[in-house]
Kinemage of the C-alpha trace (Angstrom):
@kinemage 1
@onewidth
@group {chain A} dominant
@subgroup {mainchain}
@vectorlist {calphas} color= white
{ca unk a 1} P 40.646 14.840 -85.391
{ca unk a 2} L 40.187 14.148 -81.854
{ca unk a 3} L 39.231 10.772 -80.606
{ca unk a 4} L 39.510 9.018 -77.310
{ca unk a 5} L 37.207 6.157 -76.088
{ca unk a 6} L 36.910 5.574 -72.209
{ca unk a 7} L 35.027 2.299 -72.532
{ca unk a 8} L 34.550 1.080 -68.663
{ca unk a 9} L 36.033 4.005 -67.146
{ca unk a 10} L 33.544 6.586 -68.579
{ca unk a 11} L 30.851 7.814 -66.276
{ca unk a 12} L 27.146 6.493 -67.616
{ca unk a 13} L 25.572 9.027 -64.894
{ca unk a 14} L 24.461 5.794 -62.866
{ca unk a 15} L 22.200 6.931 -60.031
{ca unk a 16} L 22.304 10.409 -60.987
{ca unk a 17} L 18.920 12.371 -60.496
{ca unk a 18} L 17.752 14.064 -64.492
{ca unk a 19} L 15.464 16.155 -62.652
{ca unk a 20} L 18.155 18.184 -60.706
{ca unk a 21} L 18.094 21.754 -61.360
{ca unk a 22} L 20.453 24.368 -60.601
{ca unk a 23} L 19.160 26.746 -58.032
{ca unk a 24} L 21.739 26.602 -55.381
{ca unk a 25} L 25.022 28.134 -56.363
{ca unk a 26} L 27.821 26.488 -56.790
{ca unk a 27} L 30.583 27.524 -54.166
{ca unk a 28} L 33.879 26.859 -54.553
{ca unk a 29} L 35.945 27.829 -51.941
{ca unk a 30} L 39.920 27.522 -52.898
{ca unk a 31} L 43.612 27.597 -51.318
{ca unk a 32} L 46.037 29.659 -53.508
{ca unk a 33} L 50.025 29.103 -53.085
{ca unk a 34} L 52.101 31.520 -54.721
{ca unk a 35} L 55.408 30.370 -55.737
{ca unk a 36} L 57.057 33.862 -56.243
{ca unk a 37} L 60.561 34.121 -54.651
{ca unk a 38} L 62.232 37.281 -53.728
{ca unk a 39} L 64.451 39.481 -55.897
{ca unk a 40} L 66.421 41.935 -53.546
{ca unk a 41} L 63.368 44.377 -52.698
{ca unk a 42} L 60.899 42.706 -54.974
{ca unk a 43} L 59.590 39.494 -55.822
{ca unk a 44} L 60.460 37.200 -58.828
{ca unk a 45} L 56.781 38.891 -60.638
{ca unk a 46} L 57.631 42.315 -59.861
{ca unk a 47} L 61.147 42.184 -61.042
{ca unk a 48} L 60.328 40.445 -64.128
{ca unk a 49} L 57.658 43.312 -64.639
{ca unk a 50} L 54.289 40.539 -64.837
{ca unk a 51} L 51.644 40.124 -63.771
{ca unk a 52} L 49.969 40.385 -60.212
{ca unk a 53} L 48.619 37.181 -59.418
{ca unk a 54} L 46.214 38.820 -56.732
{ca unk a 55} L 45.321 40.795 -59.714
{ca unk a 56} L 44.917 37.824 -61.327
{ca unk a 57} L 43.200 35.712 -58.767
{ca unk a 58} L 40.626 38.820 -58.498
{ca unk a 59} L 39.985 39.087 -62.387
{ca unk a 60} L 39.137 35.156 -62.586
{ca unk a 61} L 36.902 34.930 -59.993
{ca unk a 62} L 34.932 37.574 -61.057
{ca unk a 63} L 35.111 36.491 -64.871
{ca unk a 64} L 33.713 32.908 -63.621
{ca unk a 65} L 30.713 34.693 -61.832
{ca unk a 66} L 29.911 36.658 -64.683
{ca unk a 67} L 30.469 33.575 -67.357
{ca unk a 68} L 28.376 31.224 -65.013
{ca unk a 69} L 25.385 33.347 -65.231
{ca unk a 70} L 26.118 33.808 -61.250
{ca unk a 71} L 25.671 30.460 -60.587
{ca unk a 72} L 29.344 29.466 -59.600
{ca unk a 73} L 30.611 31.858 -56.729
{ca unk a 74} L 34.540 31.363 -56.436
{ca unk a 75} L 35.931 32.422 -52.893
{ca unk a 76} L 39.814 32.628 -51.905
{ca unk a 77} L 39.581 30.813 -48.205
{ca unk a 78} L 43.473 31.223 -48.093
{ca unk a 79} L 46.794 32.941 -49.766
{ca unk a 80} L 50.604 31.861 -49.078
{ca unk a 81} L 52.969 33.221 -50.821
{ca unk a 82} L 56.054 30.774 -50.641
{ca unk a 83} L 59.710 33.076 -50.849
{ca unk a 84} L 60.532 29.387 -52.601
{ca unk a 85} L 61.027 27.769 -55.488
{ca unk a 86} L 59.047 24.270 -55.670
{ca unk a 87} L 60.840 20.830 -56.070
{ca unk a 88} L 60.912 18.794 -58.784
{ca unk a 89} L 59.783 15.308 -59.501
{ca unk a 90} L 63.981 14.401 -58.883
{ca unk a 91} L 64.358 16.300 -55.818
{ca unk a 92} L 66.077 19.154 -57.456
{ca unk a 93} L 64.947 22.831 -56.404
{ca unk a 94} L 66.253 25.981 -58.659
{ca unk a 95} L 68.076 28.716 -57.039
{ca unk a 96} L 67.180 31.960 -58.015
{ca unk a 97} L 70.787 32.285 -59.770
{ca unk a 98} L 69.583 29.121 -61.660
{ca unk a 99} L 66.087 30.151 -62.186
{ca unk a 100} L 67.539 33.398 -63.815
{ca unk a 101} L 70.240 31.622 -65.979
{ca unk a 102} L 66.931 29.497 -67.128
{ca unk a 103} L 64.997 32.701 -68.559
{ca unk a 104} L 67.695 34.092 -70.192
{ca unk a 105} L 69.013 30.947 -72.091
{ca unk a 106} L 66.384 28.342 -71.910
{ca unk a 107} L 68.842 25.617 -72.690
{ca unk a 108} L 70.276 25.662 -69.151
{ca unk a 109} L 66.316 25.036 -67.828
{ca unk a 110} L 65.991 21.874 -65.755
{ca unk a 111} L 64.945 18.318 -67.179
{ca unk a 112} L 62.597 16.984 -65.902
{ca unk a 113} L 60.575 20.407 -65.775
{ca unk a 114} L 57.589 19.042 -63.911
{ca unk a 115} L 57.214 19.260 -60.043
{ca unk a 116} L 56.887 16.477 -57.281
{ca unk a 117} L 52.686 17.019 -57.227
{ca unk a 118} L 53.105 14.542 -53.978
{ca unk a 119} L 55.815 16.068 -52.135
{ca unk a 120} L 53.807 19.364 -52.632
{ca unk a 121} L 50.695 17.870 -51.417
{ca unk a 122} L 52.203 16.485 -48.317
{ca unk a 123} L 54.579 19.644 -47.577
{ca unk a 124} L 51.469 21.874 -47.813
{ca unk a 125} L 49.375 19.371 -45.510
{ca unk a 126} L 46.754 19.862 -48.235
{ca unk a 127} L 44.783 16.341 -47.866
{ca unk a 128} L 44.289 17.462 -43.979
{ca unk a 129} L 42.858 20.775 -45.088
{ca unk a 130} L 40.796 19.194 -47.739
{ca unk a 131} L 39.078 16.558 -45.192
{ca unk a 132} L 38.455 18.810 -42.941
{ca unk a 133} L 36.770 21.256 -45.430
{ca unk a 134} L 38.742 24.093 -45.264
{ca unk a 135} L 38.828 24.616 -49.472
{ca unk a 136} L 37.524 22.269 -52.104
{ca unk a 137} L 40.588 22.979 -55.018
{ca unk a 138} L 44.173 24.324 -54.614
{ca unk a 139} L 45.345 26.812 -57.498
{ca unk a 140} L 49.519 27.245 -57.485
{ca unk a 141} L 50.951 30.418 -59.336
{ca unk a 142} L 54.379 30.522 -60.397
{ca unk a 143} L 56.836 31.436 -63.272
{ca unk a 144} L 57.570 29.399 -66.679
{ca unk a 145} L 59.696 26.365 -65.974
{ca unk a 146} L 57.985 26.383 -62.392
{ca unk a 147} L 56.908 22.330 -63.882
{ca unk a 148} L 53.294 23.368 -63.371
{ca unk a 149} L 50.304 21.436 -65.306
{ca unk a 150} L 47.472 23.410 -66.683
{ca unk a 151} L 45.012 21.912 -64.292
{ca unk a 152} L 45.056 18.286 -62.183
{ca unk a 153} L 43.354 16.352 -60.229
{ca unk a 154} L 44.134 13.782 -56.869
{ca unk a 155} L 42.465 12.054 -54.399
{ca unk a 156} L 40.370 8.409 -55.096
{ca unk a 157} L 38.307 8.886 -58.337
{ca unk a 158} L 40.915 11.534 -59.520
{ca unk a 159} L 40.970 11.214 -63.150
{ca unk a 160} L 42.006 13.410 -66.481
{ca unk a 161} L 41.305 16.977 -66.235
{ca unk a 162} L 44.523 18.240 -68.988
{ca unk a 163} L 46.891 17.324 -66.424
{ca unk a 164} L 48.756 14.525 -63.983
{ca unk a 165} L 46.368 12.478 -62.079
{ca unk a 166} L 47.125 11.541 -58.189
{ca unk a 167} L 44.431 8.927 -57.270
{ca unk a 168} L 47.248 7.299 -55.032
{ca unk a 169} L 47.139 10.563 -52.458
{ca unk a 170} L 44.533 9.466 -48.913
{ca unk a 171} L 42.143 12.056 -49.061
{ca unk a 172} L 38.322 11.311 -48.630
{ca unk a 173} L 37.805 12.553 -51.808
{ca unk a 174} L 39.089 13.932 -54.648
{ca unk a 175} L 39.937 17.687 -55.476
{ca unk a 176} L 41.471 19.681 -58.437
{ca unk a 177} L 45.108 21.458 -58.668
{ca unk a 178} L 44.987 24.388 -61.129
{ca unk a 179} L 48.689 25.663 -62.272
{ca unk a 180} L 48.582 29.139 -63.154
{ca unk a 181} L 51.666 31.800 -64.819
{ca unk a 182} L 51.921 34.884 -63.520
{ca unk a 183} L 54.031 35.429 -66.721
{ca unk a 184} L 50.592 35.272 -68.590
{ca unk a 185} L 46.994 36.974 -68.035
{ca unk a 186} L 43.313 36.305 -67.407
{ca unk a 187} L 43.090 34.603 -70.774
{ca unk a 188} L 45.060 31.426 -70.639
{ca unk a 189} L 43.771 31.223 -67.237
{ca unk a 190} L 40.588 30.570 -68.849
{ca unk a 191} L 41.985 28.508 -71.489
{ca unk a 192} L 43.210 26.430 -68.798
{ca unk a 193} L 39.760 26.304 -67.394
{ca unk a 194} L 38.354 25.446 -70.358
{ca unk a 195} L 40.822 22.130 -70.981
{ca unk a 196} L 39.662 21.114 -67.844
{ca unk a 197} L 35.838 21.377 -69.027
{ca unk a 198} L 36.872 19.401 -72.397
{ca unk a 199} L 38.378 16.535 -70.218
{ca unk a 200} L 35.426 16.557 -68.049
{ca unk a 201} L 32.666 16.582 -70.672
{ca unk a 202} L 34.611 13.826 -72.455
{ca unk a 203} L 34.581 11.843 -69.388
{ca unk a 204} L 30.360 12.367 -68.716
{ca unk a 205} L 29.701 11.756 -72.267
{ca unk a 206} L 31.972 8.594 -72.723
{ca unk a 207} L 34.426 9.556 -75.016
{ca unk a 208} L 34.720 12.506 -77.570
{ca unk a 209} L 34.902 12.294 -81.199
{ca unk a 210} L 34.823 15.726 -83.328
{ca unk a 211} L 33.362 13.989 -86.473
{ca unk a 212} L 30.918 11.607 -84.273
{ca unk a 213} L 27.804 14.003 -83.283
{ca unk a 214} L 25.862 11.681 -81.281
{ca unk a 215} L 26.536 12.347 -77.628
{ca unk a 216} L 25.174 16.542 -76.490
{ca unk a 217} L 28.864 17.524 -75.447
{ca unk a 218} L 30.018 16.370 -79.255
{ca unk a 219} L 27.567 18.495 -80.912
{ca unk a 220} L 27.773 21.323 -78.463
{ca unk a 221} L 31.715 21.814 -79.481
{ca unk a 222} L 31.408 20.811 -82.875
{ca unk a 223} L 33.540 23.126 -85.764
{ca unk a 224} L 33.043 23.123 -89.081
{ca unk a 225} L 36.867 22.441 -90.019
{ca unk a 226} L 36.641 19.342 -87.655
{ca unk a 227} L 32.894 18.093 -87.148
{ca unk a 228} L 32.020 17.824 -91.017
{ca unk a 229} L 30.844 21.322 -91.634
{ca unk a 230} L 28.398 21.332 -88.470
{ca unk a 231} L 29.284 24.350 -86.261
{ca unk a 232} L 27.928 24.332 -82.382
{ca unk a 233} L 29.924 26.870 -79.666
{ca unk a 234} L 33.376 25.074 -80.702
{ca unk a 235} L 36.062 24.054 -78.753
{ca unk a 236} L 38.929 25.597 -76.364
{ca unk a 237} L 41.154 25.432 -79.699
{ca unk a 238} L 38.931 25.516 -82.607
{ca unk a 239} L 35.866 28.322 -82.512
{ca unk a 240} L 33.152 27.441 -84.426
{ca unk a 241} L 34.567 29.026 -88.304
{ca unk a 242} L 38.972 28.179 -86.899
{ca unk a 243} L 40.724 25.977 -89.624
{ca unk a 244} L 43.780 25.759 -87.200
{ca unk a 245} L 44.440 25.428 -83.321
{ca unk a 246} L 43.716 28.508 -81.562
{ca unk a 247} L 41.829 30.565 -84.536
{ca unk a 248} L 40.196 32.701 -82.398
{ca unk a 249} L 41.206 35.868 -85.021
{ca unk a 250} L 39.196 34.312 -88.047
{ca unk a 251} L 36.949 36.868 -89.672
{ca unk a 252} L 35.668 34.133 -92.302
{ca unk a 253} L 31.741 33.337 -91.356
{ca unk a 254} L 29.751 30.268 -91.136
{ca unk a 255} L 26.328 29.251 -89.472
{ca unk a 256} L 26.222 28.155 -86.302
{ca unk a 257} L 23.543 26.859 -83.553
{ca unk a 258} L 25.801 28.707 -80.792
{ca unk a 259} L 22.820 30.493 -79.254
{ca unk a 260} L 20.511 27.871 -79.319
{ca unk a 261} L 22.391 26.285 -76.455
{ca unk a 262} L 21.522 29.059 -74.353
{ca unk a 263} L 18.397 27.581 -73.723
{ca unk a 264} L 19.381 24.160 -72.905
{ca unk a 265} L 17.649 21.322 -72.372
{ca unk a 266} L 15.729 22.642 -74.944
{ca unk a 267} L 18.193 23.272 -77.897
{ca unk a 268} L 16.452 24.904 -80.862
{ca unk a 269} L 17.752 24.581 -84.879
{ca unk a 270} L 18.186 27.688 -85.909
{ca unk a 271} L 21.664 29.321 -86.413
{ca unk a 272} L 23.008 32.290 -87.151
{ca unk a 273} L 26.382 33.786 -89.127
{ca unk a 274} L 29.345 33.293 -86.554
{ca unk a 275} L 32.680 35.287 -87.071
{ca unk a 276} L 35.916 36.363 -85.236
{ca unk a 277} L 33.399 39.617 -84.687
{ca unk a 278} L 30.946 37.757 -82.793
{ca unk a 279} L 33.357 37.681 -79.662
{ca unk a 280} L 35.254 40.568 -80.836
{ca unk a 281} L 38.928 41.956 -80.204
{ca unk a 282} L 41.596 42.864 -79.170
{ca unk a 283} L 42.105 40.164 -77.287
{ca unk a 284} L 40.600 37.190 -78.960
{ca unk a 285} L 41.300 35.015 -77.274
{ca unk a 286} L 40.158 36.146 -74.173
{ca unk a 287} L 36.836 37.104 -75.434
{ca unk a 288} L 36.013 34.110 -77.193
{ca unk a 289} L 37.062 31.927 -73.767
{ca unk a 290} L 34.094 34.338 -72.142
{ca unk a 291} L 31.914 33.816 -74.913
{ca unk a 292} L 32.033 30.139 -75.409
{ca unk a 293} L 31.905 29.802 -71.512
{ca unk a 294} L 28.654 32.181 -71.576
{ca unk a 295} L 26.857 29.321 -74.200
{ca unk a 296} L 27.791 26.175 -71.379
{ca unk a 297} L 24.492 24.644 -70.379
{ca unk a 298} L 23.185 26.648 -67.288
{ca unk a 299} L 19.786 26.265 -66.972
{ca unk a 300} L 18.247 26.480 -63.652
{ca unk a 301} L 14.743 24.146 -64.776
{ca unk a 302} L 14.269 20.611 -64.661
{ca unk a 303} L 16.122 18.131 -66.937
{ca unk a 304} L 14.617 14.926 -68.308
{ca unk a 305} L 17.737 14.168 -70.406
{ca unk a 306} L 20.257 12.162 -69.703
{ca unk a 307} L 22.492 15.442 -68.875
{ca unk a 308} L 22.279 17.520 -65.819
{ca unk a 309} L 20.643 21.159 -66.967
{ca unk a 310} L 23.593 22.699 -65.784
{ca unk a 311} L 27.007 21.665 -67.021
{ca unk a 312} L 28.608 23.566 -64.363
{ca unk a 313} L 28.133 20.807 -61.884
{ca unk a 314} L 29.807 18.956 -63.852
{ca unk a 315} L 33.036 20.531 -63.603
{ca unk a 316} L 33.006 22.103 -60.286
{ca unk a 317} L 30.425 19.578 -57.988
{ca unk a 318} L 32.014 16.213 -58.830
{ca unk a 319} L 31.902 13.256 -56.485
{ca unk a 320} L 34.451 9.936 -56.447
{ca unk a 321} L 33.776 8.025 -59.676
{ca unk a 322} L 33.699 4.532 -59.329
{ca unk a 323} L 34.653 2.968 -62.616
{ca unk a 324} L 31.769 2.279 -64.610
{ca unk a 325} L 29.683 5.315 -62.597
{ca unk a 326} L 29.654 8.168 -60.919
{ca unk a 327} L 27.136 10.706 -58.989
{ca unk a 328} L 27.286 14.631 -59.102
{ca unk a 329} L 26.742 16.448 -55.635
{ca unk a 330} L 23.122 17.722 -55.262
């Protein structure tokens, strides 16, 4: 069971307009830095035979286009790809000898694994860039052991999005830092994606507990192994029918309300039979990250909840929090 309570730091949508709707699309515009040293002729990707993070970078944006019902339009303002390894939170920086040792014997890896988020920030000149509006979120791609978190966030207001949180760095406002592998694929970029929509909901709704029903967000990723028998669309771990963390294979059925939060505000009680089949395979996890993505809130009419029809503002259109409030962009 899942439980964590906010209190005073949750955000009561204070001065937030109900009666927003989601016409405009959401743009995004992002800076990408590419950790991916050089291997004689090749780079550190290529001679490990992965993945193509331009490859990569392409297949997301498109797959959040087509998730979002078109409404969030994700646009690369900038690529650097750094023929460097980055530095860690103790000033240490692998050489490619050591980075190599690492893979083969991962006893030899570095402690502490995670990078210096700051120095990074400040090397880059990333708060300038930000002010300025030249992108709204950094994504970094690198190799395991790289010290990357799933998905951050800095700036004033910065808070828990599955990752370190840099409210100390001077920028007018805050933005998000999304670690991807190029040692993995499309799917656990989504996964990663979809941590960072957990942490927000939680946030919004003021906490998140998977037996407590009572907030929208709670009962929209509600699973029967956690939430009492009650199935919504589920969460990044659990689909609606998974008994265990990352289930997403489960062929056993149970009833579920999953579609009837396509039509949010307006969420209807029927359900239907929901299986591993439902999202399908191969790849099931990859399929189920589309599918429960496809069910987020959306809609582009009026709300008179207390939620914004379209949960996609939420994670993508945030402004500074202050404490006990907070505003999403128009």
């Amino acid at each position: 069971m899942r439980l964590l309570l906010l209190g005073l730091l949750a955000w009561t949508m204070v001065g937030c307009s109900t009666s927003q709707t989601s016409d405009e699309i959401i743009s995004v515009r992002v800076a990408v830095l590419n950790f991916d040293p050089t291997v004689g002729d090749s780079t550190l990707h290529e001679h490990l035979n992965w993945a193509n993070p331009r490859v990569l970078a392409d297949e997301y944006t498109s797959s959040i286009a087509e998730i979002s019902h078109g409404q969030v339009d994700m646009q690369i303002v900038s690529w650097s790809d750094e023929n460097v390894f980055p530095i860690k939170t103790d000033g240490s920086q692998y050489t490619l000898e050591e980075f190599q040792t690492c893979w083969r014997d991962r006893s030899t890896c570095h402690q502490p694994d995670g990078i210096d988020y700051i120095r990074m920030i400040a090397d880059y000149d990333i708060v300038r860039q930000i002010d300025q509006g030249d992108f709204d979120e950094l994504w970094i791609f690198g190799a395991p052991y790289m010290g990357f978190w799933e998905s951050s966030m800095a700036g004033p207001g910065a808070f828990y999005i599955n990752g370190g949180v840099f409210p100390e760095v001077a920028s007018t406002k805050p933005f998000v830092i999304m670690g991807f592998s190029y040692e993995r694929g499309l799917a656990e970029m989504l996964h990663n994606l979809c941590h960072r929509t957990e942490a927000t909901m939680e946030k919004v709704s003021g906490g998140w507990d998977t037996t407590d029903l009572s907030t929208e967000w709670a009962r929209f990723a509600a699973n029967a192994h956690q939430s009492n028998g009650v199935s919504g669309v589920g969460s990044c771990h659990y689909p609606p029918n998974g008994t265990s963390d990352y289930d997403y294979a489960n062929p056993s059925k149970v009833l579920s309300n999953a579609d009837a939060w396509l039509t949010y505000p307006e969420v209807g009680t029927g359900q239907d039979s929901i299986s591993a089949e439902t999202w399908g395979g191969p790849n099931f996890q990859l399929n189920y990250m589309k599918w429960w993505f496809s069910h987020l809130p959306h809609s582009n009419e009026p709300s008179t909840e207390k939620m914004l029809p379209s949960w996609w503002n939420y994670v993508f259109h945030f402004k500074p929090n202050v404490i006990d409030s907070s505003e999403i962009m128009p």
